[in-house]
ZALOSE-305092 format. One line per 4 residues: number of its first residue (from 1); their letters; for each residue z, x, y of C-alpha. Coordinates in pm, 1 decimal, padded with zeros to 6 digits, always signed. Layout:
NUM) A) Z:X:Y ~ ...
***
This chain:
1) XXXX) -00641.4:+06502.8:-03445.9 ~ -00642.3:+06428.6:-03051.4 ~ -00824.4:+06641.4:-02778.9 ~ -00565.3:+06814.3:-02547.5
5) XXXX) -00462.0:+06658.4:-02245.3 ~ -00594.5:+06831.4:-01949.0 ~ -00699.2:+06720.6:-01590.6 ~ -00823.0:+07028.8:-01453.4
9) XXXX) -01221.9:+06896.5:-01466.2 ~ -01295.3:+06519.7:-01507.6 ~ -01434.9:+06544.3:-01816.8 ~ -01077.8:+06674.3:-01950.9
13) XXXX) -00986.2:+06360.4:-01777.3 ~ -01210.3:+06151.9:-01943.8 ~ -01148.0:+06320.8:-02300.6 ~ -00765.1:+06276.0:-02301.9
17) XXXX) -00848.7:+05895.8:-02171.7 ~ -01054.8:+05894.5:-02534.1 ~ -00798.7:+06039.5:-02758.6 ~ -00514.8:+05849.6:-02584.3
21) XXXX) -00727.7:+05521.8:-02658.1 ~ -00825.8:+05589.2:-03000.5 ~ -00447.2:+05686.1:-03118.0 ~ -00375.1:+05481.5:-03447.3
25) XXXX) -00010.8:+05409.5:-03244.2 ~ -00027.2:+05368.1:-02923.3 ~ -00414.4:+05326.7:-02829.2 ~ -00620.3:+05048.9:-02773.3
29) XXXX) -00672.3:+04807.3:-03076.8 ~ -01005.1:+04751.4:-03013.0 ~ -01086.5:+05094.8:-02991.3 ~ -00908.5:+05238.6:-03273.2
33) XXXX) -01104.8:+04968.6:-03481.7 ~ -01471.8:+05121.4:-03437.6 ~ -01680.2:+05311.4:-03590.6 ~ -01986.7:+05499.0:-03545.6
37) XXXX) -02203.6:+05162.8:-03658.4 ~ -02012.3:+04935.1:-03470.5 ~ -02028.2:+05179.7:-03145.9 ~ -02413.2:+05270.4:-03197.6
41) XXXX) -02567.1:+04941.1:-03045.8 ~ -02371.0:+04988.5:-02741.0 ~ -02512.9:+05337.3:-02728.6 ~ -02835.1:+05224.3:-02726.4
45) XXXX) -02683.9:+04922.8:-02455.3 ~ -02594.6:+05161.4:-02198.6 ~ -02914.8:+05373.7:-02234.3 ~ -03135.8:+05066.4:-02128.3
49) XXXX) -02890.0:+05041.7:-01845.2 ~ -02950.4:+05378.0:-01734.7 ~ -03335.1:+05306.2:-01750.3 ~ -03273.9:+04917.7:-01549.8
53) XXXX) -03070.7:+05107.3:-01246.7 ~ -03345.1:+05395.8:-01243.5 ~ -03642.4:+05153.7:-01202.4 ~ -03438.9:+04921.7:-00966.1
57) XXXX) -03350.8:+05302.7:-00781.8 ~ -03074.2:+05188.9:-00731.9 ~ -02824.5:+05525.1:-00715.0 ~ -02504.3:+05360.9:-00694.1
61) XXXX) -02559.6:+05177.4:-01018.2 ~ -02700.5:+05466.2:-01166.9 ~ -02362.6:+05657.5:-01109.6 ~ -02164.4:+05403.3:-01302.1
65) XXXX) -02392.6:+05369.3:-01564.6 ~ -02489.2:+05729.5:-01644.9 ~ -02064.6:+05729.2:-01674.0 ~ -02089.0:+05442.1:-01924.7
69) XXXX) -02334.5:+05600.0:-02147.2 ~ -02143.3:+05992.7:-02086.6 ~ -01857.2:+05757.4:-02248.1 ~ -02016.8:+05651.6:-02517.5
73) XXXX) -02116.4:+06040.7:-02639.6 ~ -01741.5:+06108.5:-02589.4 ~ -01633.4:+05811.1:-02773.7 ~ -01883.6:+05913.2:-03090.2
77) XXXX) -01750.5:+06284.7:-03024.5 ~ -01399.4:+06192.1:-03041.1 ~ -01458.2:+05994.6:-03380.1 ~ -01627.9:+06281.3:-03530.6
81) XXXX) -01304.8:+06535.3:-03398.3 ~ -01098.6:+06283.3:-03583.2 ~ -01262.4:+06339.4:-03910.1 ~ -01310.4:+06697.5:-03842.2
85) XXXX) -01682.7:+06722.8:-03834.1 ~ -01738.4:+06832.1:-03447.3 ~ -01597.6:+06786.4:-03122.2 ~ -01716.8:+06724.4:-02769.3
89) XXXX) -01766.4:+07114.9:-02703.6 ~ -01988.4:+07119.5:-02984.9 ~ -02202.3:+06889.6:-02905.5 ~ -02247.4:+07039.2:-02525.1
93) XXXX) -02240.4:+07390.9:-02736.8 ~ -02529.5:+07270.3:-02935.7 ~ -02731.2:+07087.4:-02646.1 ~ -02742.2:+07423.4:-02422.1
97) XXXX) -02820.1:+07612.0:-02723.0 ~ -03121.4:+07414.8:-02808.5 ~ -03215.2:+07400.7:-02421.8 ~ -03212.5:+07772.3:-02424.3
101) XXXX) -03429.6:+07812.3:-02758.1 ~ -03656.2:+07567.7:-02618.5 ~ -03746.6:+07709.4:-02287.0 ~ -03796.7:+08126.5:-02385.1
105) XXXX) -04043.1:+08119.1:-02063.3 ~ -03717.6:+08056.4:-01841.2 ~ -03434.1:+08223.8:-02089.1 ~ -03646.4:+08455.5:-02286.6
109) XXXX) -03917.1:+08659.8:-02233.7 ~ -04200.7:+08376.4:-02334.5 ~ -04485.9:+08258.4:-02137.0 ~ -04577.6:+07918.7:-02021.7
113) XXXX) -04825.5:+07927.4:-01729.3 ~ -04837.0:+07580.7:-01666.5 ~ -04654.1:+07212.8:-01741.7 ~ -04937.4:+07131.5:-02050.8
117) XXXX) -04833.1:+07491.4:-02205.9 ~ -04462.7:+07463.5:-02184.1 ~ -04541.4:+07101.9:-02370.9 ~ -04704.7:+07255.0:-02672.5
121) XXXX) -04458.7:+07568.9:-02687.9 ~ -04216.3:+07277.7:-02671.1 ~ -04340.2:+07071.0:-02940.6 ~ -04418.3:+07373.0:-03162.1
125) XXXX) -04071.4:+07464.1:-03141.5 ~ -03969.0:+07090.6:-03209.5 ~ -04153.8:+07124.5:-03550.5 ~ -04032.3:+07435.4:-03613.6
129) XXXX) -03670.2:+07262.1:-03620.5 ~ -03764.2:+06983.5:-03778.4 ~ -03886.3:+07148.3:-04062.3 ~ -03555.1:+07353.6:-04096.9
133) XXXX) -03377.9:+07023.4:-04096.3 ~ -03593.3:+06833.2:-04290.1 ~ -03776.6:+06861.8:-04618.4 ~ -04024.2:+06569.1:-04573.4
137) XXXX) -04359.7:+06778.8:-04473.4 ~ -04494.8:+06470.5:-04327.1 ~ -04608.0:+06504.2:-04015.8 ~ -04472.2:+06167.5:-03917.1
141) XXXX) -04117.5:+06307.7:-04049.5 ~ -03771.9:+06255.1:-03836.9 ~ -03921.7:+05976.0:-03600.1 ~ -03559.4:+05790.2:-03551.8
145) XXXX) -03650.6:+05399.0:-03766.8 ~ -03371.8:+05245.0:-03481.8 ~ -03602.3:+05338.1:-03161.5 ~ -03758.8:+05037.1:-03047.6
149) XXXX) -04082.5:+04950.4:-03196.2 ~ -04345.0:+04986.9:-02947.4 ~ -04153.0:+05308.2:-02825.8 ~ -04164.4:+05455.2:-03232.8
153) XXXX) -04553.2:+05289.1:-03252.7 ~ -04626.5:+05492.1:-02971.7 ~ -04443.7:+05829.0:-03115.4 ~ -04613.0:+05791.7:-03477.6
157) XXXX) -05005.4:+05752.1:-03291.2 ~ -04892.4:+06071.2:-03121.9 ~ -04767.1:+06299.4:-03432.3 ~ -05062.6:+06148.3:-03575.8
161) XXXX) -05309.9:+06257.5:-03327.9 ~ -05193.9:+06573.3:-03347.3 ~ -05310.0:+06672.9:-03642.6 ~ -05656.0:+06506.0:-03565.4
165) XXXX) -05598.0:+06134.6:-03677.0 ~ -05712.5:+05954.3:-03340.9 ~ -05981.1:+05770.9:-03207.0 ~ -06209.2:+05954.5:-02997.2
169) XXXX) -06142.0:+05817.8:-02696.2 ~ -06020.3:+05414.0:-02578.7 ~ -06335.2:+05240.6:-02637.8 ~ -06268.6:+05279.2:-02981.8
173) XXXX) -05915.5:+05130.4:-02993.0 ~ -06069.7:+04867.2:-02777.6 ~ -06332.7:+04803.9:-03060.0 ~ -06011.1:+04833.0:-03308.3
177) XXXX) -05778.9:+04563.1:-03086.3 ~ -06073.6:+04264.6:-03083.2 ~ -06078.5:+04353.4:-03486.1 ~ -05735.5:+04265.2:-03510.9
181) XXXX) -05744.9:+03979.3:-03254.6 ~ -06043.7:+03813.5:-03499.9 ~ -05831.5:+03887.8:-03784.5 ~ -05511.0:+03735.2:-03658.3
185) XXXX) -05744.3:+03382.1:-03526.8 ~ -05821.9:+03395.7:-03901.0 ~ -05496.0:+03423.6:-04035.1 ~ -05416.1:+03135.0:-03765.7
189) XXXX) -05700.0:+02937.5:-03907.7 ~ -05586.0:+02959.3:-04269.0 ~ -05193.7:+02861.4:-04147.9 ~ -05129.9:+03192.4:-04356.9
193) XXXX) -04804.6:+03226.3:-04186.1 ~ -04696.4:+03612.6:-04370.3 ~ -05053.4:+03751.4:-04255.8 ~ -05001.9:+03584.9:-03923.3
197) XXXX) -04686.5:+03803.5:-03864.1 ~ -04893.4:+04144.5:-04007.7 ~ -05164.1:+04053.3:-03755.5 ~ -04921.5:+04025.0:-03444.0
201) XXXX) -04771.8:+04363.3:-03570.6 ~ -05134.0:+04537.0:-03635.6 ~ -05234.9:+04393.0:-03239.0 ~ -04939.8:+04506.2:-03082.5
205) XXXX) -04941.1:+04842.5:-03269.1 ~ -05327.5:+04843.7:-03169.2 ~ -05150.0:+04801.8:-02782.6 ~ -04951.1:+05090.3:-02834.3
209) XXXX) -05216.1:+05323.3:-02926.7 ~ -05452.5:+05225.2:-02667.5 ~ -05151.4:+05269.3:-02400.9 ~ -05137.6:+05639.7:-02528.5
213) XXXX) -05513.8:+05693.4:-02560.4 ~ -05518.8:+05566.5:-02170.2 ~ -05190.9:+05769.6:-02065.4 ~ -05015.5:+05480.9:-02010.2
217) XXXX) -04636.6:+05459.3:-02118.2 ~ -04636.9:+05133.5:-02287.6 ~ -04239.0:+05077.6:-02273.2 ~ -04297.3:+05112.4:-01895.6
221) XXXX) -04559.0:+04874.7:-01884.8 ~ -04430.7:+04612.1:-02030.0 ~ -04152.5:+04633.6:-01803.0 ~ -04375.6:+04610.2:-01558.3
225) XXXX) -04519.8:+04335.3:-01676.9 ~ -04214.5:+04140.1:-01750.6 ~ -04054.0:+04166.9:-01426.7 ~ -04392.4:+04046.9:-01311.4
229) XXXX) -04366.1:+03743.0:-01509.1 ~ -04024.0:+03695.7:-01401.7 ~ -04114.4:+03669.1:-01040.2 ~ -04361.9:+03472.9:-01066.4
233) XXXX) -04219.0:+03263.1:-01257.4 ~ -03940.2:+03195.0:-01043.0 ~ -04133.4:+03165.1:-00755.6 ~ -04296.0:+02865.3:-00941.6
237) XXXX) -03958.8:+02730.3:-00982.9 ~ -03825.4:+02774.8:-00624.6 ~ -04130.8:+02591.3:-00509.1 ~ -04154.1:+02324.1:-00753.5
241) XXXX) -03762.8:+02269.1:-00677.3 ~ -03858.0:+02242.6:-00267.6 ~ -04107.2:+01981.2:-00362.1 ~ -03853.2:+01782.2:-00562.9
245) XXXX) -04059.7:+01805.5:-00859.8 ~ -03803.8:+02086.9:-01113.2 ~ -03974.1:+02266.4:-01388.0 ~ -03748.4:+02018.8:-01610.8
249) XXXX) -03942.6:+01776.9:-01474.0 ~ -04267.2:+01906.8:-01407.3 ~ -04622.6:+01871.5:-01610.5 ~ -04770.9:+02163.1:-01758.9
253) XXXX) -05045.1:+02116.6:-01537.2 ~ -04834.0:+02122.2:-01240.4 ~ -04666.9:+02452.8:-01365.7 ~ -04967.4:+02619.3:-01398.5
257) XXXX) -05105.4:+02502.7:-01090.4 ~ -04850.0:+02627.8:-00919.4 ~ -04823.0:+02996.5:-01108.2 ~ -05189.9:+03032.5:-00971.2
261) XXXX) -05102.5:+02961.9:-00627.3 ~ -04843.6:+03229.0:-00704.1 ~ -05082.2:+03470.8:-00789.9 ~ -05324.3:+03409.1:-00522.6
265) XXXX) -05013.2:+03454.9:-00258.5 ~ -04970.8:+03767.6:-00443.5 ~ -05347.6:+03898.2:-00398.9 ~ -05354.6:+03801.2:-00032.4
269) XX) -05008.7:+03957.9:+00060.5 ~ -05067.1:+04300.1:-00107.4
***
């Protein structure tokens, strides 16, 4: 099964450019080789992409990647036409569809006064559909296993809270995080290496659920704070190199000597 070859809209355009690739005879190799496993981590790929040219706002690269990643839902669209389970117009058919049944304040005739109200109707209807799709009554059910954990730690604290299983307010996780730190200097202590590894997980999942109690997106900051790191970092290097003594080279000492002159720069430029 191929799409029809049409240019009259890009994204005719960009289908036939699919089919014509995945075609057993004539397409591309590589191509006509995938499958939806093999194709799913470059999915996820060209997402992060999306997310790197929005926080670097930079619009041209944003273009070309929001193409990349429109490929890839044609590419897993075309696969499933192939084995006749849907095609591209179904999965745009569905999307609007769900958009519409979402939103009854804009399509229907529902009412959400404000932002915080069209977020519960939103949800609600969420677990309304998830519990069409879904047996599992849990209400931790459906939360994808391949998102990345601190983004699903953050997403089961929140199904969680919703049915009243949260800490009354951040203090408490606070309280909660030095528990785990003591507990994972014990498991250090003991050389226990398998409860060393549960203790990392229970702090950083501790992290996660503080980051929600204090409305902070945790995915975002630890972006933050890795591209922080990364500056600073470099600007230890670039001034260790002008002093001819390399990082290669250099003490620990001297490295962290320098990262606190980096710092200080930092404070008294901004």
């Amino acid at each position: 099964m191929t799409a029809p070859a049409s240019d009259d809209r890009p994204i005719d355009r960009l289908l036939a450019i699919m089919a014509r690739l995945r075609d057993p005879q004539t397409g591309c190799p590589w191509d006509v080789e995938q499958d939806f496993a093999s194709i799913a981590p470059y999915t996820i790929e060209e997402a992060y992409e999306v997310a790197d040219a929005i926080a670097r706002s930079d619009m041209n690269d944003l273009r070309s990647e929001l193409g990349d990643l429109l490929f890839q839902v044609v590419f897993h669209s075309q696969m499933a036409h192939e084995a006749g389970q849907f095609s591209f117009d179904d999965v745009v058919e569905a999307i609007a569809e769900k958009m519409e049944r979402r939103h009854p304040h804009v399509f229907a005739d529902g009412d959400a006064r404000d932002a915080q109200a069209q977020t519960l109707a939103w949800e609600a209807q969420k677990a309304e559909e998830r519990a069409a799709r879904n047996p599992d009554p849990s209400a931790l059910a459906d939360i994808p296993l391949a998102l990345p954990a601190l983004l699903r730690a953050l997403k089961l604290t929140k199904r969680a809270a919703r049915v009243g299983f949260d800490w009354p307010d951040a203090a408490r996780v606070l309280d909660k995080f030095e528990e785990e730190a003591r507990e994972l200097r014990e498991a250090i202590a003991a050389d226990d290496t398998a409860n060393i590894k549960e203790e990392v997980g229970d702090l950083l999942f501790v992290c996660a659920n503080l980051a929600r109690k204090l409305d902070v997106d945790p995915e975002e900051a630890l972006r933050e704070a890795n591209a922080k790191f990364e500056r600073r970092f470099r600007s230890v290097e670039a001034r260790l190199d002008a002093a001819g003594n390399p990082v290669t080279k250099a003490s620990l000492d001297e490295m962290e000597a320098e990262w606190g002159r980096v710092k200080a720069d930092e404070r008294a430029s901004g």
